[in-house]
C-alpha positions as CSV (number, residue, x, y, z in Angstrom):
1,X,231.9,60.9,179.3
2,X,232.0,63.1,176.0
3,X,231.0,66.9,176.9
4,X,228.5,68.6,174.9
5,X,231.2,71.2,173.8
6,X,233.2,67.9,172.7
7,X,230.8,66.6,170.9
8,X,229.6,69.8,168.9
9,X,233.7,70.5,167.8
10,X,233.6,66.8,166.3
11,X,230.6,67.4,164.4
12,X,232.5,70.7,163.3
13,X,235.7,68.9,162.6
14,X,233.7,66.4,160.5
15,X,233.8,69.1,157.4
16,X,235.0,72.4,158.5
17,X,234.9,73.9,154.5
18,X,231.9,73.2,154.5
19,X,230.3,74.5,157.7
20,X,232.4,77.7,156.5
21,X,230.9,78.1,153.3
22,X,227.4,77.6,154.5
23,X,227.8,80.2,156.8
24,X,229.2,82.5,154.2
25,X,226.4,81.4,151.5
26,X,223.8,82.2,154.6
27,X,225.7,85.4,155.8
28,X,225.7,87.0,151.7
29,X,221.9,86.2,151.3
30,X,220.7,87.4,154.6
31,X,222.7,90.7,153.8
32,X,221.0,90.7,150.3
33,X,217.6,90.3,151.6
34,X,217.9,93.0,154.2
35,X,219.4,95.7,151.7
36,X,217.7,94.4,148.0
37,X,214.9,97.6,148.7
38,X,218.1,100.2,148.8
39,X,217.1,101.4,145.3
40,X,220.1,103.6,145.2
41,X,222.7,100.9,146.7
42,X,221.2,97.7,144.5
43,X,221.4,100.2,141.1
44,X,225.3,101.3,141.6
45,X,225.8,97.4,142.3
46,X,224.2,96.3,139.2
47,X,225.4,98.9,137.0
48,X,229.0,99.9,138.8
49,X,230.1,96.4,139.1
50,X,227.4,93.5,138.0
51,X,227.1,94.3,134.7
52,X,230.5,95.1,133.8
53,X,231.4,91.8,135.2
54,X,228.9,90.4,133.0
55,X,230.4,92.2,130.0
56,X,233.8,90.9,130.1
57,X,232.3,87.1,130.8
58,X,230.5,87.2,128.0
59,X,233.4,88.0,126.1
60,X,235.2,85.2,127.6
61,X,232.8,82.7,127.3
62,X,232.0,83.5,124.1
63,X,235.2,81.9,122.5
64,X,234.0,78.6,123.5
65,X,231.5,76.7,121.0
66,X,229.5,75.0,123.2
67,X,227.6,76.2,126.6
68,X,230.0,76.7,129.4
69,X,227.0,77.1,131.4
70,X,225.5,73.6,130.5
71,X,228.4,72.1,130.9
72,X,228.3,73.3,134.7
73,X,225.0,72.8,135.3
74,X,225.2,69.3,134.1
75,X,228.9,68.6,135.8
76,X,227.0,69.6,139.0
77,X,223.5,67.7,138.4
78,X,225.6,64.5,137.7
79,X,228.5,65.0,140.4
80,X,225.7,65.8,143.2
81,X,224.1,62.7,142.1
82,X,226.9,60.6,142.2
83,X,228.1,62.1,146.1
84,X,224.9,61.4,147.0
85,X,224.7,58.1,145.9
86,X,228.0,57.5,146.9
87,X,227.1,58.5,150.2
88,X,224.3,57.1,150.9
89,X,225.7,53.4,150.0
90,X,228.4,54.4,152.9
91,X,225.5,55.0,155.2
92,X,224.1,51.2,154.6
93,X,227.5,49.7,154.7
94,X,229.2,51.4,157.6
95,X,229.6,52.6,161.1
96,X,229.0,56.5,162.4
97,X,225.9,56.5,160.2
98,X,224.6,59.8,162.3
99,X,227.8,61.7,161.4
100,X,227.9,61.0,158.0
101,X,224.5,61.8,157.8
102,X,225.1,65.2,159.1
103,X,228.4,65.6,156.9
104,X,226.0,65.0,153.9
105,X,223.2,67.1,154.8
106,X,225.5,70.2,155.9
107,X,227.8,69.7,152.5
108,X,224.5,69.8,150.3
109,X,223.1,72.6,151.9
110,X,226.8,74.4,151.6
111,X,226.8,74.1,148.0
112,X,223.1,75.4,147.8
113,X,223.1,78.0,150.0
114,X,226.5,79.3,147.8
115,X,225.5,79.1,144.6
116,X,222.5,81.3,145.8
117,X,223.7,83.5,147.6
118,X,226.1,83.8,144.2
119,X,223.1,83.9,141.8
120,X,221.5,87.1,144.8
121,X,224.9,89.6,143.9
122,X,224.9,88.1,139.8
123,X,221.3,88.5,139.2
124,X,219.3,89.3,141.9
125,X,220.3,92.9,142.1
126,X,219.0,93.9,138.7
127,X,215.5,93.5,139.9
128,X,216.0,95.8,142.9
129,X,217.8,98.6,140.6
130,X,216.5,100.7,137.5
131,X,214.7,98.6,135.4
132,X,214.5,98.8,131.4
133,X,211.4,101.6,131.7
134,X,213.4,103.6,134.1
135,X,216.8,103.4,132.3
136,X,215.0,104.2,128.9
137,X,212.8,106.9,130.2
138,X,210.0,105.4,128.5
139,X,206.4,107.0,129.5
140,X,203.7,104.2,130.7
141,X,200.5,105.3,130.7
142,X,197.0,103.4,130.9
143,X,196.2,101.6,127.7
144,X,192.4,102.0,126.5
145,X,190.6,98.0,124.8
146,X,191.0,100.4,121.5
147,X,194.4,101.0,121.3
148,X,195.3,97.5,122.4
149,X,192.8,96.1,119.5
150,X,194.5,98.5,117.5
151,X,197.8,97.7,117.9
152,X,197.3,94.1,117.6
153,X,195.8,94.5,114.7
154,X,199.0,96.3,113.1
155,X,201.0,93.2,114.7
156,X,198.6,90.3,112.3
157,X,199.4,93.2,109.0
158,X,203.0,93.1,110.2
159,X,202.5,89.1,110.4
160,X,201.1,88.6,107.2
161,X,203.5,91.0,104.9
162,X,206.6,89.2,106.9
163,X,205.5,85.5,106.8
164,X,206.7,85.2,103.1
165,X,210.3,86.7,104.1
166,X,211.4,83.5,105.9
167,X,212.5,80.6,104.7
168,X,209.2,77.4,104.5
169,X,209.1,73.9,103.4
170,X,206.8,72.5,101.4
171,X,203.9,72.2,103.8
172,X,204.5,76.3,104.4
173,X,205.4,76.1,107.9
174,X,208.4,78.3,109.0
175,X,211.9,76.5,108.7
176,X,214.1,79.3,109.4
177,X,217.9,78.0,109.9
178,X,218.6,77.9,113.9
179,X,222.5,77.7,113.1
180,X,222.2,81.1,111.0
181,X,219.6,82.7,113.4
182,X,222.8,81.7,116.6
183,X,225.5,83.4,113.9
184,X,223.9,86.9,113.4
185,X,223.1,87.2,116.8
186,X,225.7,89.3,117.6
187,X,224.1,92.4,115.3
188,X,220.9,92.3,116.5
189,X,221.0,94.8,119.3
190,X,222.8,97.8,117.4
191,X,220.3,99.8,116.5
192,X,218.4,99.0,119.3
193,X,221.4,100.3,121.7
194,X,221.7,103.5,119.5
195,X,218.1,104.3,120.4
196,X,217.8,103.1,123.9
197,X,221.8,103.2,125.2
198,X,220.7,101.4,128.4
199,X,220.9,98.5,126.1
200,X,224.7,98.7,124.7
201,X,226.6,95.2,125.7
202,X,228.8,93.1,124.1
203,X,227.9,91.8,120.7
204,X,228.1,87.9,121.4
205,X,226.3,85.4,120.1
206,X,223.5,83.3,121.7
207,X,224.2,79.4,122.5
208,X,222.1,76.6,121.5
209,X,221.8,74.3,123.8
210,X,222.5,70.6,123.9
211,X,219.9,69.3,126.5
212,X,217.4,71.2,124.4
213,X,214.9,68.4,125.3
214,X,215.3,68.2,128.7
215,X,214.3,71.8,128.6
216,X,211.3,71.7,126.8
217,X,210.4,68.7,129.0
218,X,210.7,71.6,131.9
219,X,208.9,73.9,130.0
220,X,211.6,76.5,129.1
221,X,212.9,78.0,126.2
222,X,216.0,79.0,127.2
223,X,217.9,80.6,130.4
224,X,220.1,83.1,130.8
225,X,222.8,82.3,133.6
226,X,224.3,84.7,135.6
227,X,227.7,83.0,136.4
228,X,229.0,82.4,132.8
229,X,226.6,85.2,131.1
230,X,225.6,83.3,128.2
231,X,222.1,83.4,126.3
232,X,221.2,79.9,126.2
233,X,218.5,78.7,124.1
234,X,216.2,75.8,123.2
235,X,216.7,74.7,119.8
236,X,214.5,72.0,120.1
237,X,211.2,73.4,119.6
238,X,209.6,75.0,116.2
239,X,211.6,77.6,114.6
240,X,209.3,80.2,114.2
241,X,209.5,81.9,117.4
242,X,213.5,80.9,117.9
243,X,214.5,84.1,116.8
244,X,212.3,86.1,119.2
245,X,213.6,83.9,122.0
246,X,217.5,84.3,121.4
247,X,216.9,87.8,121.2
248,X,214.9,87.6,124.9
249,X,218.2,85.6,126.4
250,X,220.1,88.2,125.1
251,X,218.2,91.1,126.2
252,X,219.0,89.5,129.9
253,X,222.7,89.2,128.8
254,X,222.4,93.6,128.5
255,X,220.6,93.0,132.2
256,X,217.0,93.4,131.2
257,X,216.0,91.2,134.1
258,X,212.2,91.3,134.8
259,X,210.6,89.0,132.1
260,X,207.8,91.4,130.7
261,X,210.7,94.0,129.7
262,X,212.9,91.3,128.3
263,X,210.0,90.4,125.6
264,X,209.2,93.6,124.8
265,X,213.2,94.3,124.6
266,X,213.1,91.5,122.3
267,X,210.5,92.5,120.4
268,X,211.6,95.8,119.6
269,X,215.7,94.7,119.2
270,X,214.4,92.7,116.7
271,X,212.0,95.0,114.4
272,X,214.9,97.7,114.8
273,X,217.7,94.9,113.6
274,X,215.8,94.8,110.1
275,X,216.6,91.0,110.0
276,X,213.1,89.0,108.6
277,X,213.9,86.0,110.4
278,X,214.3,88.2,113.5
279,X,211.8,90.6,112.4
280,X,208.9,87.7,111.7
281,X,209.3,86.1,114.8
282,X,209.6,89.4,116.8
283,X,205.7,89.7,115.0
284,X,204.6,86.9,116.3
285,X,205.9,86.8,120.2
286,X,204.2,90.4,119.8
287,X,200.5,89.3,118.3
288,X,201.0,85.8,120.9
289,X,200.5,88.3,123.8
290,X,198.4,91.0,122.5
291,X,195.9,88.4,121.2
292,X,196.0,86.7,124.7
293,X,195.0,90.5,126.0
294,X,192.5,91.7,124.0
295,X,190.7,87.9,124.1
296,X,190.1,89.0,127.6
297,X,188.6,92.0,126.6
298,X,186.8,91.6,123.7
299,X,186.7,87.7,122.1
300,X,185.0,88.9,118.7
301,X,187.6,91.0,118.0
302,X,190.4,89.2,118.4
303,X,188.6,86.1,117.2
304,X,188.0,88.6,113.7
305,X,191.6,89.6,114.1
306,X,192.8,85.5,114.2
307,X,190.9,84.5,111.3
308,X,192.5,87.6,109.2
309,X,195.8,86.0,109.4
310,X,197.4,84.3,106.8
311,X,197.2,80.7,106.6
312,X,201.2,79.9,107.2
313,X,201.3,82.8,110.5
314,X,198.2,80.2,111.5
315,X,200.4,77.4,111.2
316,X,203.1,78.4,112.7
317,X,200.8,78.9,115.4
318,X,199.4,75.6,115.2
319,X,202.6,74.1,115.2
320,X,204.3,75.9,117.9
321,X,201.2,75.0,120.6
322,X,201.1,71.1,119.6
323,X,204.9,71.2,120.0
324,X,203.9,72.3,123.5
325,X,201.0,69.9,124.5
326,X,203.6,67.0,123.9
327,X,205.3,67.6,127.4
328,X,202.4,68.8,129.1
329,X,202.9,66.5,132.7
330,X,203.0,66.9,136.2
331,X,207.0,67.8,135.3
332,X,206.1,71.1,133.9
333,X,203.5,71.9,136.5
334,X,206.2,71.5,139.7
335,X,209.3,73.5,137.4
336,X,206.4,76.1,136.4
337,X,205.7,76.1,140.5
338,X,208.7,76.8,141.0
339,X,209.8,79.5,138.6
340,X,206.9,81.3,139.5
341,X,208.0,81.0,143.2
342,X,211.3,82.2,142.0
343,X,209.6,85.2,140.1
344,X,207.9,86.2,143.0
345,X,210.8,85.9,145.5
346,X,212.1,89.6,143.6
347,X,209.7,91.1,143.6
348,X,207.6,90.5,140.5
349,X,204.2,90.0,142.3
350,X,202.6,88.7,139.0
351,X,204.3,85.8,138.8
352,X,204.5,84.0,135.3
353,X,201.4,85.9,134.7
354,X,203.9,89.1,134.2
355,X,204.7,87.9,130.6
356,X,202.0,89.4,129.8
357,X,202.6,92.6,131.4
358,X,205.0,93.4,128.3
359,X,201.7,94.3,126.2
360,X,201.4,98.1,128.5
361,X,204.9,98.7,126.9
362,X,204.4,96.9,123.2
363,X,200.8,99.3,123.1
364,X,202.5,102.5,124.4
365,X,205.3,102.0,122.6
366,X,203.7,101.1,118.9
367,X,200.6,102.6,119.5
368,X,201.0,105.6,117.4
369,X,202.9,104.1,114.3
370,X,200.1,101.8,114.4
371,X,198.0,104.8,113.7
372,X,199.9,106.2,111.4
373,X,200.4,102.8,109.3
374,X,196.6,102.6,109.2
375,X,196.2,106.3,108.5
376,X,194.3,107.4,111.6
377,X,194.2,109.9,113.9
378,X,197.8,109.4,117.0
């Protein structure tokens, strides 16, 4: 009769890589998890060696003209699919169906448990270290319902005197050139890296992406990803807020990692780049989320604010949410589960909720030129 210990070195034998690089994979994010709340050990990783691996990948990648990182992504979807498949045919078909069961199940959770533990040390640190408000030495303080009226406010003026920069068709909706938006790119952070240095990184352009559907079918709008560092963006959905997006992946690219920073980083890259496609749709991420704030505060204002907007920044608007409420499904409700899950996993308690967060730093930050642009009091 077999022995127990017999048994247990087949199973073992059956796919020794892969019982390796599970344990590894497990071994990585267990060490991750007990050490991400080392403030001081998680910021040297991310800036000492994460981001200038990120730097020269960036570079690297950024001589190819397509999306290394969608070409992975989909080479694994489709070759995972296929093993599986594959494998489970062989299960029907043949003998030992308990072993190659097991020599599925352990390969699959291999491959998982590694490209985690990969995407813990490429990404995962940032949101442990210094974020963007420590590394900029910005000030937070409370924001009162009168400066956040009063900076949106200054975001519609900024809306309406920048909507006749970009380029319309004849119906007036925005129709700025995606292609040309991808192509400057590069520029847009400069003066944004001369004020804030914490933001300096290579000057690459963003990617549009191929799948762009599929993604909007998910509910995203791009992705930044760690293990190729490319900006990836959605170019399937109205152009009026493609600019402001790019410049969001990007901002991750220069590891802004927590989401509320990376819109107000986009925001104010941006405004500072001078560029009106940029510049417009920068304006509108900005009033998007102030609106959304100062609705729950006070509804009469902002409703007062909405109606002063000029009819083509309302139909963006109105273009951009019907875009939207095409792919509203039970699809986007699991993938928005799950991101949020993912969000909350490091640390950002708010979940997708902490989008919103970005209008503390968009009011303290703007605050007083909105003052001054209006001629009151800082």
């Amino acid at each position: 009769m077999e022995t127990t210990k017999t048994k247990k070195c087949g199973l073992l034998a059956l796919c020794p890589a892969a019982h390796v690089f599970a344990l590894l994979g497990a071994a990585v994010i267990g060490l991750f998890l007990a050490l991400r709340h080392d403030h001081a050990l998680m910021r040297s990783l991310s800036e000492a060696c994460v981001q200038p691996i990120h730097h020269r990948l960036a570079r690297l990648t950024a001589h190819l003209p397509f999306s290394l990182a969608e070409f992975l992504y989909a080479l694994a979807i489709g070759g995972t699919a296929v093993y599986i498949i594959y494998e489970l045919v062989q299960l029907v078909r043949k003998r030992e169906k308990g072993r190659r069961l097991y020599r599925l199940l352990v390969r699959l959770a291999a491959l998982g448990l590694m490209v985690y533990a990969g995407f813990c040390l490429l990404w995962g640190v940032y949101y442990y270290g210094d974020d963007f408000i420590g590394k900029s030495g910005l000030v937070m303080e409370d924001i009162s319902a009168e400066d956040l009226e009063l900076v949106t406010v200054y975001f519609a003026a900024k809306l309406n005197a920048s909507a006749p920069q970009v380029a319309r068709n004849e119906e007036g909706y925005c129709r700025t050139d995606r292609a040309e938006v991808l192509t400057r790119s590069p520029r847009i952070f400069r003066a944004a890296a001369e004020r804030f240095p914490c933001l300096a990184g290579p000057e690459v352009p963003a990617k549009g992406m191929f799948f762009s559907r599929i993604m909007s079918i998910i509910d995203f709008t791009g992705f930044f990803c760690p293990f190729t560092a490319e900006a990836n963006v959605n170019a399937d959905f109205p152009p009026a807020l493609f600019a402001a997006t790019v410049a969001h992946e990007l901002s991750h690219q220069r590891g802004v990692a927590k989401e509320q920073e990376a819109n107000f980083v986009a925001v104010l890259a941006s405004l500072e780049s001078g560029d009106a496609d940029y510049g417009y749709s920068a304006c509108l991420l900005a009033f998007i989320h102030l609106s959304n704030a100062l609705h729950s505060v006070d509804p009469a204002a902002c409703q007062m604010i909405y109606e002063g907007l000029a009819e083509t920044v309302l139909q963006d608007l109105r273009e951009n949410n019907s875009y939207w409420e095409r792919f509203e499904s039970p699809v986007q409700t699991v993938t928005d589960a799950v991101y949020e899950g993912f969000l909350q996993s490091y640390g950002q308690t708010l979940g997708m909720r902490s989008y919103g967060a970005c209008v503390d730093l968009l009011v303290n930050y703007y605050a007083e030129e909105a003052a001054a642009y209006f001629g009151l009091p800082a």
